[in-house]
DRENPA-35680 format. One line per field, with one value per residue: residue number from 1; x, y, z of N, C-alpha, C in turn. Coordinates in Angstrom, 3 decimals. Each point is the difference from the previous one (the first is absolute). Layout:
num = [NUM/...]
nu = [X/...]
nv = [Y/...]
nw = [Z/...]
cau = [X/...]
cav = [Y/...]
caw = [Z/...]
cu = [X/...]
cv = [Y/...]
cw = [Z/...]
end
This chain:
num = [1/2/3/4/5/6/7/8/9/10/11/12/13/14/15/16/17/18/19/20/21/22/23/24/25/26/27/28/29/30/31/32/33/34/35/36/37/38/39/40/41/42/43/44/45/46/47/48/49/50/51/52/53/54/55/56/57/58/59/60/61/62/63/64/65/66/67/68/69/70/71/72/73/74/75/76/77/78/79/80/81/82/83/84/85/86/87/88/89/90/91/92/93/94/95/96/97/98/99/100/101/102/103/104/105/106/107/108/109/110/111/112/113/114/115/116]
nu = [5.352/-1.162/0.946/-0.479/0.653/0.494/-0.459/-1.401/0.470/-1.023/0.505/-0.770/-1.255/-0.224/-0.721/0.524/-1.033/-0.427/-0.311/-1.361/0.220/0.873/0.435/0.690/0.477/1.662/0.521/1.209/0.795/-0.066/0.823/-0.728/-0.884/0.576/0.338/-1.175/0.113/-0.954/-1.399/-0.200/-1.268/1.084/-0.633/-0.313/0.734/-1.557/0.676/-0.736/1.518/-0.738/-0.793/1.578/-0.309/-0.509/0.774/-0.106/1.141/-0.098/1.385/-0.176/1.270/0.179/0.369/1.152/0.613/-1.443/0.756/-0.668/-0.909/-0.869/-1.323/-0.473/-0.733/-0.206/0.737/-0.564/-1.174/1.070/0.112/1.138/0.173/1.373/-0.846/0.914/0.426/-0.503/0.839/-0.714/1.177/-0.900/0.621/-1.222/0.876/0.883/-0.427/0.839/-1.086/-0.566/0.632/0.701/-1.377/0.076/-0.710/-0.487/0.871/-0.424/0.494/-1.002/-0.072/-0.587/0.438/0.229/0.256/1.073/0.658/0.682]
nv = [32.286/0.405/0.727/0.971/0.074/1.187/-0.233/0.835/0.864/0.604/0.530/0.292/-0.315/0.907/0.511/-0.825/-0.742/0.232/-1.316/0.621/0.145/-0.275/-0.884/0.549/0.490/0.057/0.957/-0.813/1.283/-0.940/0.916/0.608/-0.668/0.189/1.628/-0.316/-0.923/0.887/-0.906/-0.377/0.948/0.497/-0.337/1.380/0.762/0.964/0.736/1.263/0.938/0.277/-1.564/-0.776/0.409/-0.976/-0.742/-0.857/-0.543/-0.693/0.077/0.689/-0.687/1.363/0.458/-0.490/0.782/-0.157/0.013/-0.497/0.707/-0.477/0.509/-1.138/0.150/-0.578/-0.584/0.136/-0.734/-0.333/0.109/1.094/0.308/-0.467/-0.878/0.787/-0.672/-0.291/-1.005/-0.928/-1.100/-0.782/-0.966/-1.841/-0.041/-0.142/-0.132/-0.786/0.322/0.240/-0.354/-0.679/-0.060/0.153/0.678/-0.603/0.907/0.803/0.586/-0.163/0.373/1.328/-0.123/-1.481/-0.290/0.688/-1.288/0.042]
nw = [85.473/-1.026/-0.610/-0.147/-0.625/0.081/-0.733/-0.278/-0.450/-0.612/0.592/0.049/-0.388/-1.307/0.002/-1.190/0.940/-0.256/-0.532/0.138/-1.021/0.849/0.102/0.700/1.357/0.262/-1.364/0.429/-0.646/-0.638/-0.225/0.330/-0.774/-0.948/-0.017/0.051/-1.096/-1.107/0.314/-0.704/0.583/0.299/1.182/-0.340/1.095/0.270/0.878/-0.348/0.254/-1.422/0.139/0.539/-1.209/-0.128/-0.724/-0.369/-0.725/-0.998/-0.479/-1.287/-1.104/0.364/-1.355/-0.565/0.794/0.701/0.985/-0.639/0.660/-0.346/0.525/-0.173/-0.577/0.898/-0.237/-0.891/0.732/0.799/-1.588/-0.371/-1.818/0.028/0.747/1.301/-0.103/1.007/0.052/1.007/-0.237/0.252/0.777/-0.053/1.247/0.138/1.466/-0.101/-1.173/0.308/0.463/-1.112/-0.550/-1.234/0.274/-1.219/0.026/-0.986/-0.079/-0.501/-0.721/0.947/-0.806/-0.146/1.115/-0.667/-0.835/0.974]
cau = [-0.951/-0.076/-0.216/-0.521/0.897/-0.054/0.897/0.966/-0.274/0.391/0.398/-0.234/0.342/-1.479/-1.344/-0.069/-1.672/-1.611/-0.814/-0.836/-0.672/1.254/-0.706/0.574/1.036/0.750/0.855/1.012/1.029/0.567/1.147/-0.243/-0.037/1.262/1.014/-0.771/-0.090/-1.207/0.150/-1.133/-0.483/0.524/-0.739/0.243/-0.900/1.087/0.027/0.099/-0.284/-1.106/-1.116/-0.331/-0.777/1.353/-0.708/0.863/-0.320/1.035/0.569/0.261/1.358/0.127/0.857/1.000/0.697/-0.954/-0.604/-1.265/-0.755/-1.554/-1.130/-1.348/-1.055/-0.905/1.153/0.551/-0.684/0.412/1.124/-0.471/1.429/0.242/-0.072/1.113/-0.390/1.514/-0.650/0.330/-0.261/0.052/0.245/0.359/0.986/0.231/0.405/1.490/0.627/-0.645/0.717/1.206/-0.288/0.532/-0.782/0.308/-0.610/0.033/-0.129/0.224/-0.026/-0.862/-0.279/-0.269/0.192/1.106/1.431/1.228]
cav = [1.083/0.972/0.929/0.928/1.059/0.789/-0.781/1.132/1.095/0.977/1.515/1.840/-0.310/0.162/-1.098/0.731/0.091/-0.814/-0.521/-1.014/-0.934/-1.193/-0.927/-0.241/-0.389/0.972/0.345/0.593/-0.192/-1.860/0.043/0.241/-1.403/-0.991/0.469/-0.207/-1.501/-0.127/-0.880/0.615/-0.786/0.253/1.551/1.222/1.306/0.871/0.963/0.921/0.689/1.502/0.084/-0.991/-1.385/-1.179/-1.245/-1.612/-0.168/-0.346/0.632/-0.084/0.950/1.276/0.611/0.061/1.400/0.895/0.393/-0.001/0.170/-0.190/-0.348/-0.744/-0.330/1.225/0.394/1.074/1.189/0.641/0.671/0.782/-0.011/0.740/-0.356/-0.671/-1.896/-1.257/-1.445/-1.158/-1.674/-1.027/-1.553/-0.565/-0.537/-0.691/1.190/0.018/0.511/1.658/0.915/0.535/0.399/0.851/0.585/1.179/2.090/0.892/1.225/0.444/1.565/0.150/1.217/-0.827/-1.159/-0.316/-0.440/0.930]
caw = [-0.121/-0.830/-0.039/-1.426/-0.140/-1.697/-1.312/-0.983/0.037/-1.022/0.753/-0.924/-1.643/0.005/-0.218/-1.592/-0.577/0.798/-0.858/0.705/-0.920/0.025/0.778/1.194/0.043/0.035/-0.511/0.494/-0.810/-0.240/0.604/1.350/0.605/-0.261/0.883/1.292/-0.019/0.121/-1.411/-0.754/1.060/2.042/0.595/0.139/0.422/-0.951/0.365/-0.859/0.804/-0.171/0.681/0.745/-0.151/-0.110/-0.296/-0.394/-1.518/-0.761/-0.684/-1.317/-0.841/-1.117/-0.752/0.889/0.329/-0.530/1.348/0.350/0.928/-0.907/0.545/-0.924/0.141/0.772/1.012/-0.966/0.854/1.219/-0.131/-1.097/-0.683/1.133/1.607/0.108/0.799/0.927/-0.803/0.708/-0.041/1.237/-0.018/1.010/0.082/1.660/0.989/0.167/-1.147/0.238/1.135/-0.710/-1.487/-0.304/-1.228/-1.156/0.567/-0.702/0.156/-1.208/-0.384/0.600/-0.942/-1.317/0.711/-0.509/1.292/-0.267]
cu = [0.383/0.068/-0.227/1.174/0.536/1.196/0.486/-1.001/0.501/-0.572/-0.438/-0.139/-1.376/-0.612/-0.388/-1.316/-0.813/-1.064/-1.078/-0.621/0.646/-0.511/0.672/1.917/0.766/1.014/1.335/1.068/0.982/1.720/-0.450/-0.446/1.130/0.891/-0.902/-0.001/-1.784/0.050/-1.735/-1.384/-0.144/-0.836/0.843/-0.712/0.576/-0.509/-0.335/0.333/-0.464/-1.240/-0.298/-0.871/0.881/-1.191/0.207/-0.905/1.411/0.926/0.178/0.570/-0.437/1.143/1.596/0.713/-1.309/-0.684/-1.605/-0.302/-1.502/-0.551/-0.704/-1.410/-0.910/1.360/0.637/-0.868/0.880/1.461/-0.088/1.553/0.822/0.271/1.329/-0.424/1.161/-0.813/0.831/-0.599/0.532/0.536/0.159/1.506/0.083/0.690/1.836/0.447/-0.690/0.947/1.193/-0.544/0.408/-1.487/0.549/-0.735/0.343/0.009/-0.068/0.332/-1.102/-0.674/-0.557/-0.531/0.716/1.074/1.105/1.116]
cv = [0.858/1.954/0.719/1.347/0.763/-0.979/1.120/1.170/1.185/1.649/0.972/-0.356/1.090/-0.477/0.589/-0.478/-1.095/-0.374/-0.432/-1.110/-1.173/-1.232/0.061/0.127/1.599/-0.691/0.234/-0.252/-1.363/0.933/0.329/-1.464/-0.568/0.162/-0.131/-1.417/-0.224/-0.934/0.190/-1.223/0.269/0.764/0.972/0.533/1.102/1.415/1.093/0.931/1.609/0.180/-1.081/-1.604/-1.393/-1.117/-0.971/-0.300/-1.246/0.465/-1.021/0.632/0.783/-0.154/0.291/1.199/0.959/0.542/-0.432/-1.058/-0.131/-1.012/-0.300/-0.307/0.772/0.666/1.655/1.400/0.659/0.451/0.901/0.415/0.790/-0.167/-0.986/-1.477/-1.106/-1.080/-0.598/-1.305/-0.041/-1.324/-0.252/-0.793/-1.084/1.205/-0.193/0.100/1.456/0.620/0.354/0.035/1.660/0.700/0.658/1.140/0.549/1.392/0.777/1.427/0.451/1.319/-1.259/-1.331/-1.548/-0.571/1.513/-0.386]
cw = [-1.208/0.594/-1.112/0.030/-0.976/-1.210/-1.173/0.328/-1.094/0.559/-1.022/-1.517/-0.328/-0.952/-1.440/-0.766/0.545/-0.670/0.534/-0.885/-0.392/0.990/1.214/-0.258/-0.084/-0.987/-0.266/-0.762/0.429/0.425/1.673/0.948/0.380/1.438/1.789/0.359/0.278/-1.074/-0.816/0.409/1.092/0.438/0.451/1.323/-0.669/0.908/-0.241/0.854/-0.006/0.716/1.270/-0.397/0.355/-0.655/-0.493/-1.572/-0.231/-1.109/-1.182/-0.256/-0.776/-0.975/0.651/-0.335/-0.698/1.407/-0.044/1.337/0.164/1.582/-0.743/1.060/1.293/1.277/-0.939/0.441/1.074/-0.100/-1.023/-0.043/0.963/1.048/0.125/0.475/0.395/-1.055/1.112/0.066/1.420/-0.162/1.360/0.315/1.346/0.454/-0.273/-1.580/0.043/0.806/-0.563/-1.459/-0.260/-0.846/-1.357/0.321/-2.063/-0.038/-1.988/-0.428/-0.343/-1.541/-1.103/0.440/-0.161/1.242/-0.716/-0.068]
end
């Protein structure tokens, strides 16, 4: 049996712009991928926690040590510069490797969205 369980997670990053004129997708500084084990492609949820929204997109590499953070396309509607946001990947596993996986957790720096 498959279970679905957290794989990475990026904790408190904000949100440095919002393109609606982009074709889709979330933004994410390529060192922050890196340190989540997101790969470019991956679906994203992405939490916002200013207005509760939540919603699922794929992540593309931002600029490296440039904290960016960028909503493209109509997903750039439910956020605004600023808005703190969780970024969570999901993966399917077998129930007896889920039970001792380890999730990548980030905790960036919450002023750049920067590793520390």
């Amino acid at each position: 049996m498959l279970v679905q369980v957290v794989k990475s997670k990026i904790h408190r990053v904000k949100v440095t712009g919002a393109d609606l004129n982009y074709i889709g997708s979330i933004t994410i500084d390529e060192d922050l991928m890196d340190a989540a084990n997101i790969i470019e492609g991956e679906r994203v949820q992405i939490v916002n926690n200013n207005n509760g929204e939540r919603l699922e997109t794929y992540a593309i590499p931002g600029p490296r040590k440039s904290g960016e953070i960028t909503l493209n396309g109509a997903a750039a509607r439910r956020v605004a510069v600023n808005d703190v946001l969780i970024l969570i990947v999901y993966a399917f596993m077998e129930l007896e490797e889920a039970k001792v996986f380890k999730p990548a957790l980030v905790f960036p720096n919450e002023k750049d969205n920067t590793l520390t």
